[in-house]
N, C-alpha and C positions, 0 to 999 in steps of 0.2 A: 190794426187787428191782425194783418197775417205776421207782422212781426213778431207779434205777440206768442203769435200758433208756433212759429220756427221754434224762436225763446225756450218755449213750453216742449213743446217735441226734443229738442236737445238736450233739457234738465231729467225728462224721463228716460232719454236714452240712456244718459252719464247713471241715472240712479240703477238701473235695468244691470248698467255693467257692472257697476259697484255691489248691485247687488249676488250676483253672478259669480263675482272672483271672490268676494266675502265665503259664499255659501258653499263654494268650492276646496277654499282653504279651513273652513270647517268643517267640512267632509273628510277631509284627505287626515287632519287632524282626531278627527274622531275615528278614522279606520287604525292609524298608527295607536289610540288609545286601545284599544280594541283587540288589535294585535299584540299588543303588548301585555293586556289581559289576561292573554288565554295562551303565551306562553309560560307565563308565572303561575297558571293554575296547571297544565302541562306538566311546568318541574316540579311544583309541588305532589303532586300526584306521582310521579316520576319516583320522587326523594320518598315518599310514605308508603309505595310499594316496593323501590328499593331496600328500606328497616324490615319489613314486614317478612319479608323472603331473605333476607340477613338473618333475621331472629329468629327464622322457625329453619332453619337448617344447623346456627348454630345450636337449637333446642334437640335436632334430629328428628322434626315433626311434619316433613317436606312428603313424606312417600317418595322420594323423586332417588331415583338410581344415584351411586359418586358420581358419574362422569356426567350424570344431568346437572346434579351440585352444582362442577366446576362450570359447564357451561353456563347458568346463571351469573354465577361470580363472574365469571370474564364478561357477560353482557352488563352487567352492573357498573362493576370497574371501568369500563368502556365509556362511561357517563361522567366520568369524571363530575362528579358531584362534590359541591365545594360545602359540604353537610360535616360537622367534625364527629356528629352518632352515627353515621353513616362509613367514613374513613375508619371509625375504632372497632364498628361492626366487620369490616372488608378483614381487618387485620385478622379478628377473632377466629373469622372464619375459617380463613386461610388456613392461618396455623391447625384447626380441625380439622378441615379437608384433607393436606397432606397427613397427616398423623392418621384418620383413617383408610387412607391408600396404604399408607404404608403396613396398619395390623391387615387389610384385606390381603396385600402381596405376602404378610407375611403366613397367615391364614392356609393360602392357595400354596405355597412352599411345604408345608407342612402335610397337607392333604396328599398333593404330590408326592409327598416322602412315603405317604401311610398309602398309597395305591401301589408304587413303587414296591413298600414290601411285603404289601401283599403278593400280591403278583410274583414275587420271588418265593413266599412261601408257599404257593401252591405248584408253583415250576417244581419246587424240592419236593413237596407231597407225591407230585407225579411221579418223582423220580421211583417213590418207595409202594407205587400202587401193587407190585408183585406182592410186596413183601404182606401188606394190609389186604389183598386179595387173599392171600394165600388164609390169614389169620380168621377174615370172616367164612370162609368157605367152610373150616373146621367149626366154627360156631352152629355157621347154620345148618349145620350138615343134619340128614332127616334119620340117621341111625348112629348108634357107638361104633359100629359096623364102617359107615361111609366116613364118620368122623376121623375113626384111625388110619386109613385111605388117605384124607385129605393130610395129616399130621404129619404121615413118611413124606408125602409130595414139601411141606413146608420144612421140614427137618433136611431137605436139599438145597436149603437157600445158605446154613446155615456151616461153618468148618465142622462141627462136631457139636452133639446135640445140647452137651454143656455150654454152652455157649452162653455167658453172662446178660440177663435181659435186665435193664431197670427201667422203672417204672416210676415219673416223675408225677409228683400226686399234686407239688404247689411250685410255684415261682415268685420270688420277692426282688425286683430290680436285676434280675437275669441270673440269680442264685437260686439254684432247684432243691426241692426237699423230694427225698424220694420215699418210696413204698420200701419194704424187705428187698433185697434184690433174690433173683429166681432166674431158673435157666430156659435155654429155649423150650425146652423137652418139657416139663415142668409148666410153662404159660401155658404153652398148647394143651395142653391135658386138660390147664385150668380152664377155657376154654371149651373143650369137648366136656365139662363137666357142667359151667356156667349158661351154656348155649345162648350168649351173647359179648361181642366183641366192642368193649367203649371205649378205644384207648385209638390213638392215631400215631405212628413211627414221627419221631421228632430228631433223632438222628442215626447215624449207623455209619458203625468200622468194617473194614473190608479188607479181605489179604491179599495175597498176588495173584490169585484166582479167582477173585469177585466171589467170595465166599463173608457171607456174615461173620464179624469174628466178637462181637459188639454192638448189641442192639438200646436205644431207649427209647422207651416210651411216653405217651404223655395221654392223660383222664380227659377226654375231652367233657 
């Protein structure tokens, strides 16, 4: 009988470990199934948000800044995803991302150019603020009295009161059509007559004594 017991005790131990290193290797096997799972759902999701944010930038439906763009792309590309609608989207893209860097640079070049000459044309206005002080002064002037006052003071800017003024009424690709042309003496009057000045100095000749010898005008 204790034979028997030993016998019996052995065969439950041997099944105990059998059963142990079985349930063990089916653990370890169902953890690697597992794992393996929920990496392929991972890249999946990976690859379909990937297209998703491909498509809506090549669409231009992102709201996202260029340079948020590219950082996308580089995080995408990064992923080397072995997707070939994926690879033909990166391309797409690509090529539209550069191509609008480059209208924005060229964009900003442009603006640049047009503050540029702004900026220069109002340096030049400065230069003629005498000349444009002078003219509204006689406009506004509160008598015929103060007016022809103001007119001798502006007929000193000028070599002599004939002095040829033209009067640029249109421009078409930097060719000007002008008004009649009229002398300095002549504006002025029309001015002290008109009692308002709407015209802004757009160039002017000068002699060796900083005397007006050549004024034009221009309608603002």
């Amino acid at each position: 009988m204790r034979k028997q017991l030993m016998i019996l005790t052995r065969f439950v131990a041997i099944f105990l470990i059998a059963a142990i290193t079985f349930g063990g290797l089916s653990s370890c096997q169902s953890k690697k199934k597992l794992a393996k799972e929920q990496a392929a759902t991972a890249y999946n999701t990976k690859v379909q948000q990937a297209k998703k944010d491909l498509t809506a930038m090549l669409n231009g439906t992102t709201g996202w800044t260029l340079d948020e763009q590219f950082k996308r792309l580089g995080v995408i590309k990064s992923y080397n995803i072995d997707d070939q609608d994926v690879k033909d989207l990166i391309v797409k893209v690509e090529d539209k991302l550069n191509t609008d860097k480059a209208e924005a640079a060229r964009k900003a070049e442009e603006e640049r150019l047009r503050k540029e000459e702004l900026a220069k044309k109002q340096a030049e206005q400065a230069k003629f603020d005498v000349v444009n002080n002078g003219f509204l002064k006689v406009a506004n002037a509160g008598s015929y009295a103060d007016a022809d006052k103001a007119i001798q003071q502006a007929l000193q800017l000028f070599a002599t009161p004939d002095v040829p003024v033209l009067i640029i009424i249109d421009r078409v690709d930097g060719v000007n059509d002008y008004d009649r042309p009229t002398t300095a003496s002549r504006f002025l009057n029309y001015l002290k007559d008109m009692k308002a000045y709407k015209f802004a100095v757009d160039s002017v000749k000068r002699n060796a004594e900083g005397k007006i010898t050549e004024l034009e005008l221009i309608k603002k």
